[in-house]
N, CA, C and O of each residue as an XYZ file, in Angstrom:
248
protein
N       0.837     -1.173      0.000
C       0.000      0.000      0.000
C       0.886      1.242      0.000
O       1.759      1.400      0.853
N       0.645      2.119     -0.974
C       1.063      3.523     -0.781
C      -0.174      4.329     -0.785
O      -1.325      4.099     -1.157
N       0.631      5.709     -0.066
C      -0.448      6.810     -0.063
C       0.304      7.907     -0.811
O       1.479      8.263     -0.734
N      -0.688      8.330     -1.537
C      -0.653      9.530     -2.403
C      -1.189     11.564     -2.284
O      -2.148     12.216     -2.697
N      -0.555     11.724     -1.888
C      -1.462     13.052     -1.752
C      -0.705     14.308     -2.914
O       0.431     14.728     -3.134
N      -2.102     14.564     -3.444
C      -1.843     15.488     -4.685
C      -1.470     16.529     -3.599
O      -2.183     16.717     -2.614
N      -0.294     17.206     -3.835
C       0.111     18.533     -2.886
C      -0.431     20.057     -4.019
O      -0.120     21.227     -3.796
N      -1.084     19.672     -4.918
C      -1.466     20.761     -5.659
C      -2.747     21.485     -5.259
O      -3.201     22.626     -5.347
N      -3.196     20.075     -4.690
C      -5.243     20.221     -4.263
C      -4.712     20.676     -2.393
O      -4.625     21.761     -1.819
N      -4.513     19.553     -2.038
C      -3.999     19.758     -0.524
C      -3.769     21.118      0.078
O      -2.785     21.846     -0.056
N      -5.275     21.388      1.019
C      -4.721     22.609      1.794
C      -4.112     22.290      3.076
O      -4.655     23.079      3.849
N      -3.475     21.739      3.591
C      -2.973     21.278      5.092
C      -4.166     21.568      5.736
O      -4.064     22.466      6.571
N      -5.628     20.919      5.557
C      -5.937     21.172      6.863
C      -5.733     20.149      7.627
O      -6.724     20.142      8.357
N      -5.464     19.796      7.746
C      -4.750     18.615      9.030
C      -5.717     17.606      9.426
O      -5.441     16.736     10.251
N      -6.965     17.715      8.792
C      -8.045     16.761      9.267
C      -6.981     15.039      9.351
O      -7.020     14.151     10.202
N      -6.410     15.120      8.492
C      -5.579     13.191      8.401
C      -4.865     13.266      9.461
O      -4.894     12.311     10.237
N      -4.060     14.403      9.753
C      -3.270     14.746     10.847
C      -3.672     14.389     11.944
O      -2.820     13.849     12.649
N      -4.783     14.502     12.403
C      -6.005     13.959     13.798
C      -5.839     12.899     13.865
O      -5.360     12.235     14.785
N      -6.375     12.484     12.486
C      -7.024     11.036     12.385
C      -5.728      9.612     11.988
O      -5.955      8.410     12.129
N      -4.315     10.287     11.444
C      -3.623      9.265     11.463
C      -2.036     10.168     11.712
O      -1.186     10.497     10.885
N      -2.084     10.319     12.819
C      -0.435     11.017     13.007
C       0.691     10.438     12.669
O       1.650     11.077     12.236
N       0.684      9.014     12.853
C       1.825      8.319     12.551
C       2.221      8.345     10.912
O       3.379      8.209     10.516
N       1.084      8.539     10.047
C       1.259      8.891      9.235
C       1.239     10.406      7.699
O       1.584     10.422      6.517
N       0.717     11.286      8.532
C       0.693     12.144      8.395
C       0.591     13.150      9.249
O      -0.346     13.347     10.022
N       1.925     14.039      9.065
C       1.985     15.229      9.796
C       2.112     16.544      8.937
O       2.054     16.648      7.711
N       2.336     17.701     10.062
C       2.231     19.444      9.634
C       4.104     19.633      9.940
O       4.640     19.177     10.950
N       4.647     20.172      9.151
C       5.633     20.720      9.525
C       5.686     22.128      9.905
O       4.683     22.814      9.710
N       6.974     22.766     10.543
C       7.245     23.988     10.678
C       6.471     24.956     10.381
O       6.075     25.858     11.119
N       6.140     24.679      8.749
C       5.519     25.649      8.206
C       4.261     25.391      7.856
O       3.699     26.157      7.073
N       3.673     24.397      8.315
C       2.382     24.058      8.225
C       2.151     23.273      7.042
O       0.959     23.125      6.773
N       3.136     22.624      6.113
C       2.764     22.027      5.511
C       2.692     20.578      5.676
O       3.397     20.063      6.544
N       1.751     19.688      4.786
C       1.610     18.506      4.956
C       2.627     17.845      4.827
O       3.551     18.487      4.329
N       2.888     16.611      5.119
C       4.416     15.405      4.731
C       3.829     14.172      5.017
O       3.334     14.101      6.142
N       3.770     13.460      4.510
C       3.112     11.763      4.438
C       4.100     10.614      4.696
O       5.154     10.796      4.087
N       4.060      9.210      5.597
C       4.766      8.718      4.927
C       4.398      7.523      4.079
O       3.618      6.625      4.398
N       4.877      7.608      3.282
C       4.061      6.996      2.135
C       3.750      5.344      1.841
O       2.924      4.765      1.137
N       4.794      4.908      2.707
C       4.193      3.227      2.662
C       4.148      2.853      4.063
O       5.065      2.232      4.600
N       3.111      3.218      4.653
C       2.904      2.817      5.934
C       2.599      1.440      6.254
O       2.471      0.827      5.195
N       2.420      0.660      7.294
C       2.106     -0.487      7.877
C       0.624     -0.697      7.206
O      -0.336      0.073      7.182
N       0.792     -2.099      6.637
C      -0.816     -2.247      6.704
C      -1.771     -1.584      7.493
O      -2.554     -0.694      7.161
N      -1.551     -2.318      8.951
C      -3.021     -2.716      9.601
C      -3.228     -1.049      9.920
O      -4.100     -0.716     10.722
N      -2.439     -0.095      9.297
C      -3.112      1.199      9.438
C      -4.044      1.696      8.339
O      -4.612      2.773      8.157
N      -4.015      0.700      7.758
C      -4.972      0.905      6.603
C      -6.671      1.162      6.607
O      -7.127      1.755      5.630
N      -7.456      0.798      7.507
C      -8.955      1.484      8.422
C      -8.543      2.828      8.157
O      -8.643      3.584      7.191
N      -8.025      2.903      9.363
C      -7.304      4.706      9.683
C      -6.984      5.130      8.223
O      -8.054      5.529      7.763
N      -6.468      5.183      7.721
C      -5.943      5.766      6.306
C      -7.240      6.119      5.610
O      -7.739      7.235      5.468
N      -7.687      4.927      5.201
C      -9.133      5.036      4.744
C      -9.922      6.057      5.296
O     -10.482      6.829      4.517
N     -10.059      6.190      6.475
C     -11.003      7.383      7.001
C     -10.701      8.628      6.725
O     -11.533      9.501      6.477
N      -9.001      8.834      6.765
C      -8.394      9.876      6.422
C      -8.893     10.280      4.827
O      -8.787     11.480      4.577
N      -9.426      9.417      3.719
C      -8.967      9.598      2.554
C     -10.275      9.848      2.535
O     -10.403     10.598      1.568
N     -11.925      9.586      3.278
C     -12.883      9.828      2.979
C     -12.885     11.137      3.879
O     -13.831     11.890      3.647
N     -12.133     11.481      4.711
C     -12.710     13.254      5.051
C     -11.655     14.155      4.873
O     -11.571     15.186      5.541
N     -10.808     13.820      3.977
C     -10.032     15.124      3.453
C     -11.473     15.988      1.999
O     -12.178     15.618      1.060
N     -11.113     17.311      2.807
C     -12.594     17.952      2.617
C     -11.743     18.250      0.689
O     -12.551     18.429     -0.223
N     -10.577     18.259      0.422
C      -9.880     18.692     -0.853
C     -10.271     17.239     -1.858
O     -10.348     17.189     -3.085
N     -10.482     16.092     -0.817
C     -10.216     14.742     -1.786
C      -8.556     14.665     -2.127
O      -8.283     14.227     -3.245
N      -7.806     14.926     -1.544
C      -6.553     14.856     -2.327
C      -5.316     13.846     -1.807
O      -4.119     13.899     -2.090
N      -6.007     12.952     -0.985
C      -5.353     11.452     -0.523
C      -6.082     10.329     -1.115
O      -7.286     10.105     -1.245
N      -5.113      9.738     -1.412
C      -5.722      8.466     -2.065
C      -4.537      7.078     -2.043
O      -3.329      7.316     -2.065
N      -5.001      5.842     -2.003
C      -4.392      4.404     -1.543
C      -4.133      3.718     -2.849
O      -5.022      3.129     -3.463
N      -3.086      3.794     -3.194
C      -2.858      2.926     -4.663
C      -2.097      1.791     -3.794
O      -1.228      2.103     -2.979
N      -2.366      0.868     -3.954
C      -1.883     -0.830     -3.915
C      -1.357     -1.430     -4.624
O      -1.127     -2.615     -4.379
């Protein structure tokens, strides 16, 4: 599993940030940073992340 986030659409609002820290955080400057092949069994969590990013701009390619 990887995660994808278009950084073009992506406004950092941090909603994934809540919902999966281990895998997505805010830096310094408030921007987003992913890491991109996380552990499976975080894959629920991810998912939730990818249905309430309000931009749509995460997504799970396998």
């Amino acid at each position: 599993m990887k995660v994808v986030v278009d950084f073009d659409v992506c406004e950092s609002n941090a909603i994934c940030v809540g919902l999966v820290p281990s895998v997505f955080e805010l830096d310094d400057n408030e921007y987003l940073s992913v890491e991109e092949e996380p552990d499976e069994s975080l894959r629920p969590d991810i998912e939730k992340a990818v249905r309430a990013c309000p931009k749509q701009a995460i997504k799970i390619v396998d």
